[in-house]
VMD Tcl script that draws the C-alpha trace (Angstrom):
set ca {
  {-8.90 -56.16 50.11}
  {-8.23 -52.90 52.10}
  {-10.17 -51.06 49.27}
  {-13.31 -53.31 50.27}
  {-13.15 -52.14 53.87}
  {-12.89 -48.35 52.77}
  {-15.62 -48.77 50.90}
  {-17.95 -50.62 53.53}
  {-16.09 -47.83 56.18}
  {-17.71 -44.87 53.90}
  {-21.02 -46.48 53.41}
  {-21.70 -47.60 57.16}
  {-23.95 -45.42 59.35}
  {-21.90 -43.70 61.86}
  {-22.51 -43.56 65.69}
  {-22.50 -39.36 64.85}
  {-23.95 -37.78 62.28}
  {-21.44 -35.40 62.37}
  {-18.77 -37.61 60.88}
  {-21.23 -38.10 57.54}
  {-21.86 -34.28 57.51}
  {-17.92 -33.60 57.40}
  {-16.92 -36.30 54.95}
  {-20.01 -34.72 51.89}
  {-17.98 -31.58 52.64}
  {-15.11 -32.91 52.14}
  {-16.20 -34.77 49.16}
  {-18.42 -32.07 47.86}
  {-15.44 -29.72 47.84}
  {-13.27 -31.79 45.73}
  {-16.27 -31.91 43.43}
  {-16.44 -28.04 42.95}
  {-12.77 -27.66 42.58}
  {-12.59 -30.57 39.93}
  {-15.92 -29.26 38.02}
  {-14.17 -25.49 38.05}
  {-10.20 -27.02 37.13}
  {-12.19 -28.52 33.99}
  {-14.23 -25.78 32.86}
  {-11.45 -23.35 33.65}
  {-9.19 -25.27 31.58}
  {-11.96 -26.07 29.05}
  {-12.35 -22.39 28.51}
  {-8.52 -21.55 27.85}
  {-8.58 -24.28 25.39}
  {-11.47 -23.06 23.40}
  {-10.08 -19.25 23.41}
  {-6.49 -21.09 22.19}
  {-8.24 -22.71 19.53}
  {-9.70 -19.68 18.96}
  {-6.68 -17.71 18.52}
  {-5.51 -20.46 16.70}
  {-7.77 -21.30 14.15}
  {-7.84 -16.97 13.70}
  {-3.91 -17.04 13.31}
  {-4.21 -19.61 10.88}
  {-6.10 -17.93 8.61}
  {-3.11 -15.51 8.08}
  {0.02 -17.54 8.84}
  {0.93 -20.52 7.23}
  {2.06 -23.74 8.33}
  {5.47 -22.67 7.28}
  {8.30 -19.85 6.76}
  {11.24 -19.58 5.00}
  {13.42 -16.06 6.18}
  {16.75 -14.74 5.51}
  {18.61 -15.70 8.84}
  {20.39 -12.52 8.84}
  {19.33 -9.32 6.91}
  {15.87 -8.91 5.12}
  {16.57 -10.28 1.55}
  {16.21 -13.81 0.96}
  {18.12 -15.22 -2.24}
  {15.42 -17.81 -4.08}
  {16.47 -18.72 -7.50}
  {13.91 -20.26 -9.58}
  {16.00 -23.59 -9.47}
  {15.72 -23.92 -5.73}
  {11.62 -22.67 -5.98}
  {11.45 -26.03 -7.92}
  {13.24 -28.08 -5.22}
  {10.94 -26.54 -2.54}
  {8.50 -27.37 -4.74}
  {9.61 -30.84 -5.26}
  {10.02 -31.67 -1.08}
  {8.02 -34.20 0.56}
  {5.35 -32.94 2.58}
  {4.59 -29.39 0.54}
  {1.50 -28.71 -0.87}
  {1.99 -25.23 -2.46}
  {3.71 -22.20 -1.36}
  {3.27 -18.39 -1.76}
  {6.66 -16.07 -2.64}
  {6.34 -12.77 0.00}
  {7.82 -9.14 -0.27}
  {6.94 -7.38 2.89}
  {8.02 -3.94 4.41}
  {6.83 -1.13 6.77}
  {5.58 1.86 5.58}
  {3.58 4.42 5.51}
  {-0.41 4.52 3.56}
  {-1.87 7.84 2.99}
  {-5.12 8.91 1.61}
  {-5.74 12.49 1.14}
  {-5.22 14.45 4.43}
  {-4.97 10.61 6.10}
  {-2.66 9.26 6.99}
  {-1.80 5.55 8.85}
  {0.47 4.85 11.51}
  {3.62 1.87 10.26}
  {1.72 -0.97 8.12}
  {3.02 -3.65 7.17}
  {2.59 -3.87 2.98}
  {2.70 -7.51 2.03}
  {3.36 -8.29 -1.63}
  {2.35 -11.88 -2.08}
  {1.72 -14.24 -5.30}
  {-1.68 -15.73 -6.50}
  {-1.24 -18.74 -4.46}
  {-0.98 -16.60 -1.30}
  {-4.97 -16.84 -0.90}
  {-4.99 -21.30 -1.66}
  {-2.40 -21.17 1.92}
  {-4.40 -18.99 3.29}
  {-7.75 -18.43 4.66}
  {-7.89 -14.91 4.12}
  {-10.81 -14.84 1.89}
  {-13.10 -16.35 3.96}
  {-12.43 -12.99 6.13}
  {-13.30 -10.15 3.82}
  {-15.88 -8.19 5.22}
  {-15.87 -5.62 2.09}
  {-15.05 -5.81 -1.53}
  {-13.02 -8.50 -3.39}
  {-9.50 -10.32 -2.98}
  {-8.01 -9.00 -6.02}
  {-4.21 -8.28 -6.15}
  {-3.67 -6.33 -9.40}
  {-0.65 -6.70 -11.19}
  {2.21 -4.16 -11.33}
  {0.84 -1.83 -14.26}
  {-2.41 -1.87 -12.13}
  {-1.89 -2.69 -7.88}
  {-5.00 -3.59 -6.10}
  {-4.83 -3.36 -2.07}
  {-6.73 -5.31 0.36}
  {-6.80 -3.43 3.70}
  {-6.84 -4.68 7.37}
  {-10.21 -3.09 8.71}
  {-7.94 -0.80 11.58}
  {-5.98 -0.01 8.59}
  {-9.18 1.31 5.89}
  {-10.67 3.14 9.47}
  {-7.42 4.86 9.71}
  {-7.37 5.98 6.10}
  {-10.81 7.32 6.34}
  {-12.07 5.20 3.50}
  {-14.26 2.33 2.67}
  {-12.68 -0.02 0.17}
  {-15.46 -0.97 -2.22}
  {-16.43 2.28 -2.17}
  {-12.67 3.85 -2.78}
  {-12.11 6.63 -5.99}
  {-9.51 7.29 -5.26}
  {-5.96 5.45 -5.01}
  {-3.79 5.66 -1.80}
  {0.00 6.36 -1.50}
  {2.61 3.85 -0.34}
  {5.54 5.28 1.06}
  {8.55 2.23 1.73}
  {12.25 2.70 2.09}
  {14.11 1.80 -0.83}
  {16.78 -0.65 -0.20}
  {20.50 0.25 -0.29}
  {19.71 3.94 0.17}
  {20.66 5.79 3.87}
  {18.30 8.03 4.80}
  {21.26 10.29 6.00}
  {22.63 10.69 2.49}
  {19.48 11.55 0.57}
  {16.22 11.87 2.28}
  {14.07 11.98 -0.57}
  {15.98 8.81 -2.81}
  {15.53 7.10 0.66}
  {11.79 6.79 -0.06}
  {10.03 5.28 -2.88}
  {6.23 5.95 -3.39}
  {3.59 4.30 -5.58}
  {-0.17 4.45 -5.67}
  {-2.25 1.47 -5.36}
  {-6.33 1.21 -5.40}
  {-8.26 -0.37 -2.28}
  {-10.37 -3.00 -3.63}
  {-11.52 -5.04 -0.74}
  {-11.06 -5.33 3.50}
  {-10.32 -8.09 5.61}
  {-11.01 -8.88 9.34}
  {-9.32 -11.58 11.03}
  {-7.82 -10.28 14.12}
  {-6.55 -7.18 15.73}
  {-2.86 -7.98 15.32}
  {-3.56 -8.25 11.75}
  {-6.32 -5.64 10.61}
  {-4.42 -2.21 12.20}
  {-1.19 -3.48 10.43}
  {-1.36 -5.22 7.21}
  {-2.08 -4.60 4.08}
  {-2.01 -6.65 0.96}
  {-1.34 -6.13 -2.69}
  {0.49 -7.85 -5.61}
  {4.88 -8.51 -4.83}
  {5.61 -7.15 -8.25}
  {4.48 -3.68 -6.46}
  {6.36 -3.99 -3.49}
  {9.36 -5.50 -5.04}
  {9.64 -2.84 -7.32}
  {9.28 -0.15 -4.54}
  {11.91 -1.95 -2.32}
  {13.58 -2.15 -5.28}
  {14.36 -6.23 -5.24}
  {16.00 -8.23 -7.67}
  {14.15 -10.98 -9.59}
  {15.59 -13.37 -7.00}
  {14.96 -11.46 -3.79}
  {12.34 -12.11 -1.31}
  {11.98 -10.82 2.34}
  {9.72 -14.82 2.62}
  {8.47 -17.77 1.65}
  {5.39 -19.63 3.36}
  {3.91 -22.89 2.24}
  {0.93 -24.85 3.26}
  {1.69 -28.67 4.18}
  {0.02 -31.79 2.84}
  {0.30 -33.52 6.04}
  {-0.11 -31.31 9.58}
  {0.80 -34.31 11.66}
  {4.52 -34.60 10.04}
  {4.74 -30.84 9.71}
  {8.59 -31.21 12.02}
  {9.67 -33.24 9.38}
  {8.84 -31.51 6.68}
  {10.10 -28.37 8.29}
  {13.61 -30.03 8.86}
  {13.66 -31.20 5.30}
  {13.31 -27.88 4.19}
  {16.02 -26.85 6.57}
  {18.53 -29.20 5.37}
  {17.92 -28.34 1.82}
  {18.31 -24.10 2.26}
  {21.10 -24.26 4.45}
  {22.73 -21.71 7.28}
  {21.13 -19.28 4.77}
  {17.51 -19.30 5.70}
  {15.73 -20.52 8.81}
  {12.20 -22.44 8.38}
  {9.60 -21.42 10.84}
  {6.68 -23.59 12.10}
  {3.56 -21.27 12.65}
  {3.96 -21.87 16.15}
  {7.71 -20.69 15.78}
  {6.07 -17.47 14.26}
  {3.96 -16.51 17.23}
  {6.46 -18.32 19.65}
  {5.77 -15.27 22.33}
  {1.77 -15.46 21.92}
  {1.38 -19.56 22.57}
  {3.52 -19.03 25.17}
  {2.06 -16.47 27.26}
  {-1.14 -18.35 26.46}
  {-0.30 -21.89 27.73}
  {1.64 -20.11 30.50}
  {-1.83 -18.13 31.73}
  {-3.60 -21.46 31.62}
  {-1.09 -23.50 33.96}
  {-0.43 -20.34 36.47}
  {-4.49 -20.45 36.87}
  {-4.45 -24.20 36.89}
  {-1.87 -24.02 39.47}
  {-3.93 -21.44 41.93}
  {-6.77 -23.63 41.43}
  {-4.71 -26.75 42.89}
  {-3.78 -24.60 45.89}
  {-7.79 -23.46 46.74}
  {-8.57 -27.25 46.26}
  {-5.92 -28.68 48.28}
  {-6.89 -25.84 51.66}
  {-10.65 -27.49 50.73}
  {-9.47 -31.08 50.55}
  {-7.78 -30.77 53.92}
  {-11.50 -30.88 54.83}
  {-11.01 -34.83 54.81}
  {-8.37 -34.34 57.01}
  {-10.93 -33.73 60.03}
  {-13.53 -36.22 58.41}
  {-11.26 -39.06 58.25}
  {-9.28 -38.28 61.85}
  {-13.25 -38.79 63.33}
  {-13.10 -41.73 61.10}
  {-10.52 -43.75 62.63}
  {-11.75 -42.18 66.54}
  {-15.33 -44.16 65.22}
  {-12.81 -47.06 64.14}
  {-10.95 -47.21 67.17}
  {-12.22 -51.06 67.96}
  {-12.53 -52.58 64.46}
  {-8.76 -51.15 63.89}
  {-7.95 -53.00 67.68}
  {-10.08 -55.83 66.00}
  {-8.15 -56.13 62.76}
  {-4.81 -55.56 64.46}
  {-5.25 -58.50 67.15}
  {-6.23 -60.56 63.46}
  {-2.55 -60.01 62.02}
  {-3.07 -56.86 60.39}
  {-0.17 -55.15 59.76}
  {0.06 -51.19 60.56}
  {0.66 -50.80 56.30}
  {-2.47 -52.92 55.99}
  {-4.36 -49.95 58.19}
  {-2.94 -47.39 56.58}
  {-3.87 -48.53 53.01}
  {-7.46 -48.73 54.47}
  {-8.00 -45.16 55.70}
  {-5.75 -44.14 52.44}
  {-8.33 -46.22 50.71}
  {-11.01 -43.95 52.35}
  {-9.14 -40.52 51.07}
  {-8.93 -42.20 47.60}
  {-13.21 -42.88 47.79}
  {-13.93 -39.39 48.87}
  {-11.74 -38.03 46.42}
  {-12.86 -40.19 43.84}
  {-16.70 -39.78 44.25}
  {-15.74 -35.94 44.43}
  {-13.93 -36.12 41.25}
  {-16.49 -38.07 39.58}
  {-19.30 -35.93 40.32}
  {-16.89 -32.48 39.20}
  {-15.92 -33.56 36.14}
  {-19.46 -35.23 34.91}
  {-20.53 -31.45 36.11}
  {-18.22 -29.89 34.17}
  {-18.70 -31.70 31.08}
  {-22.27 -31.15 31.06}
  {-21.59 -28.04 31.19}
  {-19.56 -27.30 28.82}
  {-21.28 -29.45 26.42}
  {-24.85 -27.46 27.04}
  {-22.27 -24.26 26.46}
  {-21.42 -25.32 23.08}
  {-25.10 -26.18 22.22}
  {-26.59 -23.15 23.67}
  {-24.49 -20.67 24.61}
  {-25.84 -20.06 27.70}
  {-22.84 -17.22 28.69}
  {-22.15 -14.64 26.25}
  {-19.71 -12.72 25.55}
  {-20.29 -9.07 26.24}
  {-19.39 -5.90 24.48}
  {-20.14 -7.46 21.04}
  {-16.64 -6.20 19.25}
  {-15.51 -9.90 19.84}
  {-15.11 -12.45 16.81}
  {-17.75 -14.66 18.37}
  {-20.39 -13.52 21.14}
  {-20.36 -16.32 23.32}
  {-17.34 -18.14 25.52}
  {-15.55 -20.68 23.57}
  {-14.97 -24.10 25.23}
  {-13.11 -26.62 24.01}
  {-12.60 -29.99 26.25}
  {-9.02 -31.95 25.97}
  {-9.33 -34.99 28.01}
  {-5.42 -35.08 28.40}
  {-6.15 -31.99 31.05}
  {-8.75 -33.88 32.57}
  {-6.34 -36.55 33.17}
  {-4.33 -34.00 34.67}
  {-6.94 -33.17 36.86}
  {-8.18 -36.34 38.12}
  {-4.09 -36.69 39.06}
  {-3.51 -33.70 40.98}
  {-6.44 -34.50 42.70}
  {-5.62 -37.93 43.74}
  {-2.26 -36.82 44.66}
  {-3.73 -33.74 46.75}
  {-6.29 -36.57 48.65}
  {-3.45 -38.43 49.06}
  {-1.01 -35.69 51.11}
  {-4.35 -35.29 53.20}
  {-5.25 -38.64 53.79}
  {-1.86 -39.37 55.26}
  {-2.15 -38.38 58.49}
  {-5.12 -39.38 59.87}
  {-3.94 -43.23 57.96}
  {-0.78 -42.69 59.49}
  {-2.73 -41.82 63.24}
  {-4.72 -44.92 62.31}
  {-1.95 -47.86 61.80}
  {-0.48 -46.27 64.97}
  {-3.26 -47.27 67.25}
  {-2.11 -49.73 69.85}
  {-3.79 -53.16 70.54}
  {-5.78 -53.25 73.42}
  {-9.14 -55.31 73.39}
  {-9.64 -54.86 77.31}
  {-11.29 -51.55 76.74}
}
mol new
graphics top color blue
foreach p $ca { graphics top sphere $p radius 0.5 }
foreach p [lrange $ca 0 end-1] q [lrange $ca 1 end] { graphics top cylinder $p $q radius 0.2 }
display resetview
């Protein structure tokens, strides 16, 4: 009932113009801060996805590592029970250390060489980033290398144009450095055959050749590892495959999710997007105090149909819900109009592109957007709640009026 008289409130002609002026500022304000809450948000999404679907391409769903030291102990009896768990499509064996690449009078900075299996590029999407050359691992009579693009620029090379082969330099395990520099240090030459491009975190630090290689320069057993990472058949029950795994390994090794491997990254990210969100919530709620003034000359124009309804039996909660009702129309035509805004937008920036990117060193050359209606649920809320705190008073002023029909 009192949302029928809010509505018929907002639609009557007012004795000043004024009052109509005030409230479309009001509501048009609410309107720009929803439409920029959802494209803001939109646009964090579609550079998480982004980073996501990039990070993907070289991480795995999961990742088995030692949980203390850098050897992990993987007999070929529990391969076939990690094999045999629930929820694991196929999984890659990984021998990784830093070191050092050199190529004639060039020389890298620390990259990390990654000795993986054949079944490292079917968990992967790796391949669909080479830029140069082929994904071809070698074997350990003849090591291939696939370089990170910052890696092959620092190298002074082009790999599937390379002659030559480059040096690895890793530390050989067991051996201090103090006792006998030169035993400490294990070299081996491999030949560039192709160059990938995924992201910078990746191309200026990896490279990637065949674990026989690196297992025999780190000088591993036949049942050491520094990882294991496996692909899952089902993404949605990826926790419980994850703690299956766990349960099986033991204390030994700790299972990673991919988000557990780039904890720090999604973190920062989702914590930039909320810190905005929440700077945008305090613009919108000094420009939705706007209604404050639009619905205090609301209830002055009111004065006699509040005296009216009052004198009727109307309780002071039944006023209050009315010019609360009033907030909640102003903020909800507001809102409406925003986020139908915003959504156009967005949608005409996926189909055109209409603001690129510049520079033109970025992955794509246009801003991603990527719309999650759980945040504009969040939206419309904080909103709501926001046109609530400033509806209050004046509501509050408004079930306060005295009866008094002789004037």
């Amino acid at each position: 009932m009192y949302l029928l008289f809010s509505w018929r409130y907002f639609k009557a002609k007012k004795s000043t113009n004024a009052i109509n002026v005030i409230a479309w500022i009001g509501t048009l304000a609410i309107a720009v801060g929803a439409a920029a809450l959802v494209l803001i948000l939109s646009v964090f999404n579609g550079f998480e996805h982004l980073v996501k679907t990039l990070y993907s391409s070289f991480y795995t769903d999961l990742r088995i590592v030692p949980t203390s030291g850098k050897v992990l102990i993987l007999t070929p009896e529990m391969l076939a029970r990690i094999r045999g768990t629930s929820g694991i499509r196929d999984f890659s064996c990984v021998a990784e250390e830093k070191g050092i690449l050199q190529n004639a009078d060039y020389q890298s900075t620390q990259v990390f060489l990654k000795g993986v299996d054949q079944e490292f590029a079917g968990i992967t999407g790796i391949k669909d980033h080479l830029i140069r050359g082929r994904f071809d691992l070698g074997n350990a009579d003849t090591p291939h290398l696939i370089l990170g693009s910052g890696v092959e620029a620092a190298l002074g090379l082009l790999s599937d144009r390379s002659v030559y082969a480059v040096t690895a330099y890793l530390p050989r395990r067991g051996v201090a450095p103090e006792a006998d520099p030169l035993e400490a240090i294990s070299q081996g030459n491999i030949t560039p055959v192709g160059t990938f491009a995924i992201q910078q975190d990746f191309d200026d630090k990896y490279a990637i050749t065949n674990i026989a290689t690196v297992k025999k320069l780190l000088g591993l057993g036949p049942d050491e590892y520094s990882a294991l990472e496996a692909s899952v058949t089902q993404p949605d029950a990826l926790i419980a495959t994850q703690q299956r795994l766990q349960s099986l390994l033991g204390k030994a090794a700790t299972v990673q999710t991919r988000y557990e491997q780039n904890q720090s990254l999604y973190h920062v990210m989702s914590l930039e997007k909320w810190i905005i969100f929440a700077i945008l919530i305090l613009i919108l709620s000094i420009a939705a105090f706007n209604m404050v003034g639009a619905l205090t000359m609301l209830v002055l124009e009111k004065q006699k149909d509040i005296q009216v309804l009052k004198a009727m039996g109307a309780r002071d909660s039944f006023i209050q819900r009315i010019f609360l009702g009033e907030g909640m129309v102003l903020a909800g035509i507001g809102t409406l109009l925003g986020v139908s805004c915003a959504l156009v937008i967005c949608w005409a920036q996926v189909r055109y592109k209409l603001i690129p990117l510049e520079g033109g060193s970025f992955v794509i050359d246009y801003y991603p957007v990527h719309v999650l209606f759980s945040d504009i649920a969040v939206v419309v809320g904080s909103i709501f709640v926001v046109a609530s705190l400033a509806s209050w008073y004046p509501a509050r002023r408004a079930a306060a009026q005295r009866v008094d029909l002789r004037s």
